[in-house]
SEGUMAR-903225 format. One record per residue: residue in one letter; chain; residue number from 1; x, y, z of N, C-alpha, C, O in turn. Coordinates in pm, 1 decimal, always signed. Atoms other than C-alpha are relative to their C-alpha. Layout:
<tornus>
<tornu 'A' 'A' NUM <X Y Z> <X Y Z> <X Y Z> <X Y Z>>
...
</tornus>
This chain:
<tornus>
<tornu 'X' 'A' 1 <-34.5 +64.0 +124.4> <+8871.7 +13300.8 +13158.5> <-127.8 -29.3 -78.1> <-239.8 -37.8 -27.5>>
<tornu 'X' 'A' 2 <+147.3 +19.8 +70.1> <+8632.2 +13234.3 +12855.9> <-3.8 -137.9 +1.9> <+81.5 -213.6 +48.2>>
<tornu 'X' 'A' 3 <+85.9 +156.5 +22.1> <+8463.5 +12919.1 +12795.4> <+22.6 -49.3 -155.6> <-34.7 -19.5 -260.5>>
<tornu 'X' 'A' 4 <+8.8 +71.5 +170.8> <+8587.9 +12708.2 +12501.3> <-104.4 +0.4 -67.8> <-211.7 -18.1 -10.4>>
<tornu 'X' 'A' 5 <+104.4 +32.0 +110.2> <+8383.8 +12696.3 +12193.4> <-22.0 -137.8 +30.2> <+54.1 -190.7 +111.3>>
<tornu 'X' 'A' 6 <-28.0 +123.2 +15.2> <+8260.8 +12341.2 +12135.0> <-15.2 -4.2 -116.2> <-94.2 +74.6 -168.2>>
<tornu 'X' 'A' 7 <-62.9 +46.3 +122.5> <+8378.4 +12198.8 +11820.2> <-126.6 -95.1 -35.5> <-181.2 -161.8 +52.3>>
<tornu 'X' 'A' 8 <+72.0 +123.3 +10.9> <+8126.4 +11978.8 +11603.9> <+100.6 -122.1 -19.2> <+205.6 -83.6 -70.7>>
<tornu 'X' 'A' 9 <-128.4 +123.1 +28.6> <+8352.9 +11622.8 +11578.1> <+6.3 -19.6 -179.2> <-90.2 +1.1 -252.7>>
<tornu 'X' 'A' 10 <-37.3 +6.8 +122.3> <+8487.5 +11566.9 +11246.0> <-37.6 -100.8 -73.7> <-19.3 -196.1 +2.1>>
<tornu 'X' 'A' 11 <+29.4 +122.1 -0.2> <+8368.1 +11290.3 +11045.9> <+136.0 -77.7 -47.3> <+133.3 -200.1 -34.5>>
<tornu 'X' 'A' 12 <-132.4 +33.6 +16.4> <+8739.5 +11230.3 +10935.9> <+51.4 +35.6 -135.7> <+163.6 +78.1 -163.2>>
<tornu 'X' 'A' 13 <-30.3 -28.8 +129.7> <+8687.6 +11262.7 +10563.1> <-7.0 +187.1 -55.1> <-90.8 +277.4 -54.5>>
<tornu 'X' 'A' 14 <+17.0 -140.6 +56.7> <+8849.8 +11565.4 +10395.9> <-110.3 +59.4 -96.9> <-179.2 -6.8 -174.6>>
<tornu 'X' 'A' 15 <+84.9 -42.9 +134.6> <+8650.3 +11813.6 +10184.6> <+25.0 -30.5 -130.1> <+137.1 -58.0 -172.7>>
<tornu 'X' 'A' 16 <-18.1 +37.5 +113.9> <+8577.1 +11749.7 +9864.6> <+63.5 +100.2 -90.7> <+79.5 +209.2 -35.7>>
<tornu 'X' 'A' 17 <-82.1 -88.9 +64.6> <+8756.6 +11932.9 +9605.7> <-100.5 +17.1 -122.4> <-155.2 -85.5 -162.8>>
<tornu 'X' 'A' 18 <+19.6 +24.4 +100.4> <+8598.0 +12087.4 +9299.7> <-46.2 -72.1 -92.2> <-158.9 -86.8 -139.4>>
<tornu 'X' 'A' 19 <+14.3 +138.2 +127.0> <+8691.6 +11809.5 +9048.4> <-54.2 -105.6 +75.2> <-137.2 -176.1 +17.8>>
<tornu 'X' 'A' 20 <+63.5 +127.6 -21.6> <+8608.8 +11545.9 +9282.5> <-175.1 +34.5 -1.4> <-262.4 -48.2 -27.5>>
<tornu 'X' 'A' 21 <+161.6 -12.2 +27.5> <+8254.7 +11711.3 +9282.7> <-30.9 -4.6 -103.9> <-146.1 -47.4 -97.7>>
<tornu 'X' 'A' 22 <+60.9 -11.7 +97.6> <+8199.7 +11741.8 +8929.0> <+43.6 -149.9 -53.8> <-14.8 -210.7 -143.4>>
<tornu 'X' 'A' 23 <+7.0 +145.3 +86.6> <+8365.6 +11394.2 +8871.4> <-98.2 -67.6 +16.6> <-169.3 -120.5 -68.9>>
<tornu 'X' 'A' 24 <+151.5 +71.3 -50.8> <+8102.2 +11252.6 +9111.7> <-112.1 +26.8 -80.2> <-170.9 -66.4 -135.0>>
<tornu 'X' 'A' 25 <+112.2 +5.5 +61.3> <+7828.1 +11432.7 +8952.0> <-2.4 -45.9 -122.8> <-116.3 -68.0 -164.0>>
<tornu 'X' 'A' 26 <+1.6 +71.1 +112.6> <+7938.4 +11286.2 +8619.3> <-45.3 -142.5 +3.7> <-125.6 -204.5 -66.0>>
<tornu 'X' 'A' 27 <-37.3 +140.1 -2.0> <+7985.9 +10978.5 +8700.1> <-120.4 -59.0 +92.2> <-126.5 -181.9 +95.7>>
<tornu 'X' 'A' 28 <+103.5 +64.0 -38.3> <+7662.2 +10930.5 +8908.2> <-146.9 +23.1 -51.9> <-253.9 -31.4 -25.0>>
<tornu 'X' 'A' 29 <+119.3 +17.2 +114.3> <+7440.7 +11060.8 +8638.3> <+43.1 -90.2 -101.4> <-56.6 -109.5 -171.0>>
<tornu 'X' 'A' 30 <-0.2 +137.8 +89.8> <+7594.2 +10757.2 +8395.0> <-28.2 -128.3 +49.4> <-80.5 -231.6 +7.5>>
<tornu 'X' 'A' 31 <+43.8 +157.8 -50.9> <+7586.8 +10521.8 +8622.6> <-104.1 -8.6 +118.1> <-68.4 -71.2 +217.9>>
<tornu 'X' 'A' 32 <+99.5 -23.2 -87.2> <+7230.9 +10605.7 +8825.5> <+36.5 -8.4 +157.2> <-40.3 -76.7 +224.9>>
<tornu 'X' 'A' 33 <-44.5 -29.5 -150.5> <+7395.5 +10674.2 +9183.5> <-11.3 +149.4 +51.6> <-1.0 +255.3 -10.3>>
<tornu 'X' 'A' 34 <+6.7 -150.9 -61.8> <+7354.2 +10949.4 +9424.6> <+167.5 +71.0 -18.6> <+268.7 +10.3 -53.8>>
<tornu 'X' 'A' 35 <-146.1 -80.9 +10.6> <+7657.6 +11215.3 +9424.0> <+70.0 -52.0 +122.7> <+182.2 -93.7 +93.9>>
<tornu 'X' 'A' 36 <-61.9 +74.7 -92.9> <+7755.5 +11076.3 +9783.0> <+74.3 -163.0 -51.6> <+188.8 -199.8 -25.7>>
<tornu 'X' 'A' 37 <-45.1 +103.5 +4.7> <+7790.7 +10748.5 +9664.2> <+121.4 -22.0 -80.1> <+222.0 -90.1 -60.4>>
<tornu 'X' 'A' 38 <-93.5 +21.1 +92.9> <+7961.9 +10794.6 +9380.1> <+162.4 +86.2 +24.3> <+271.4 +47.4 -17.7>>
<tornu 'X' 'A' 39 <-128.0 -53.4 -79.7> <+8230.1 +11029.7 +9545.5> <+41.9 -89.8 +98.5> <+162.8 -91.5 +75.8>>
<tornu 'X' 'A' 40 <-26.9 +78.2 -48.2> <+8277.9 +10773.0 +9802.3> <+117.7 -149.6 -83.3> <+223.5 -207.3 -58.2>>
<tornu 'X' 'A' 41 <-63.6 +99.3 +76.1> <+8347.9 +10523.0 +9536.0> <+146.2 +24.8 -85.0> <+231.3 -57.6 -118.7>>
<tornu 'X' 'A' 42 <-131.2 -74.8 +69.7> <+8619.1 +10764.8 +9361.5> <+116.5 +1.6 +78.2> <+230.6 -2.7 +32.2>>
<tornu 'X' 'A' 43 <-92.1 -0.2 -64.5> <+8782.9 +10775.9 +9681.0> <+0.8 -115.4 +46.8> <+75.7 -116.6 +144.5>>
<tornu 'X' 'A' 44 <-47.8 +123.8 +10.3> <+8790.7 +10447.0 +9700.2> <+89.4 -36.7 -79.1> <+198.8 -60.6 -28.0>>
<tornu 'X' 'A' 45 <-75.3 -41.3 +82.8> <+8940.8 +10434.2 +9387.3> <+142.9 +28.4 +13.0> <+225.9 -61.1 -2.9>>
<tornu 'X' 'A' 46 <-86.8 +6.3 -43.5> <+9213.0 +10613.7 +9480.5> <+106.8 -4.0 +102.2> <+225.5 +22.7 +121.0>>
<tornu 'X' 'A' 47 <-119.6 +18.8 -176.0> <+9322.8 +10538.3 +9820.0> <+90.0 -131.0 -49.4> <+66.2 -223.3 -127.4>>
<tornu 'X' 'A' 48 <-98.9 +94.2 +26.5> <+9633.1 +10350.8 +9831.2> <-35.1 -135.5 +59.4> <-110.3 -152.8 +155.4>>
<tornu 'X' 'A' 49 <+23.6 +136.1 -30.1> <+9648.1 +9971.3 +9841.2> <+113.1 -31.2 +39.3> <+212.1 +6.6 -23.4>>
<tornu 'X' 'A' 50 <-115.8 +41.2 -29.2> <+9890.1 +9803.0 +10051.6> <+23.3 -161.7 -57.1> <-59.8 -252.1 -66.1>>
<tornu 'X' 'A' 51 <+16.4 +78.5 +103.7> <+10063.5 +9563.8 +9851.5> <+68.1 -188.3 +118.2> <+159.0 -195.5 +200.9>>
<tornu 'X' 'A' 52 <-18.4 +99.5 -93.8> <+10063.4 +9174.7 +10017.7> <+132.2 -109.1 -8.7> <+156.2 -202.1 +68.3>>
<tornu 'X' 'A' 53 <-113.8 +106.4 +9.6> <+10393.0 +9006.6 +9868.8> <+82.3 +130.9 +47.5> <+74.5 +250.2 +18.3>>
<tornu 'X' 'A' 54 <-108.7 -30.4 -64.5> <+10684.9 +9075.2 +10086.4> <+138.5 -30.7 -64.1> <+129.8 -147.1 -103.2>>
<tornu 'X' 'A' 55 <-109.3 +13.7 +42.3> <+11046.1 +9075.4 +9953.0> <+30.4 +28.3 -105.7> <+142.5 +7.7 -152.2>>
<tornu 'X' 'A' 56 <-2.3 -30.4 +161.6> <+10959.8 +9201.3 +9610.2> <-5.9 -34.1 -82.1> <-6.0 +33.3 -185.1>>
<tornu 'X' 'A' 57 <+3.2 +47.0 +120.3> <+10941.1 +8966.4 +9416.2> <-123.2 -150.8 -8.2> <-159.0 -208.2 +94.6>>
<tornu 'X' 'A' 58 <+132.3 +10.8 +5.7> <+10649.0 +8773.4 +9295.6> <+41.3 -130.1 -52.1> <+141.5 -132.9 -123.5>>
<tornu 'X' 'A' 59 <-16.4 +117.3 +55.1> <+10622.2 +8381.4 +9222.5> <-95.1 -102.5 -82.8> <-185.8 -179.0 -49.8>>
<tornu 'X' 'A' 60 <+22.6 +112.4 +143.1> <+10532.3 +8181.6 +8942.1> <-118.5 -100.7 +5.6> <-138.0 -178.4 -87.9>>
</tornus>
């Protein structure tokens, strides 16, 4: 039998896409940040927020 490859480990985060690269590079030449950072911050952005009131309805 052959000998598995070994795999490098994943760091978890998908590839970037395209637009998220050119948004980053926009957006971290206006606001003086590296392209890492500022892609980081985009996907911050839009990762979902879980929301903390229970039962739906919101009080006064």
């Amino acid at each position: 039998m052959a000998k598995k490859k070994n795999r490098q480990p994943t760091s978890g985060t998908a590839a970037a896409s395209r637009a998220e690269i050119q948004e980053a590079a926009y957006f971290a030449r206006k606001c003086g940040l590296t392209r890492d950072e500022a892609l980081q911050l985009i996907r911050e952005a839009h990762a979902p927020v879980e929301k903390g009131v229970q039962g739906g309805k919101r009080k006064h």
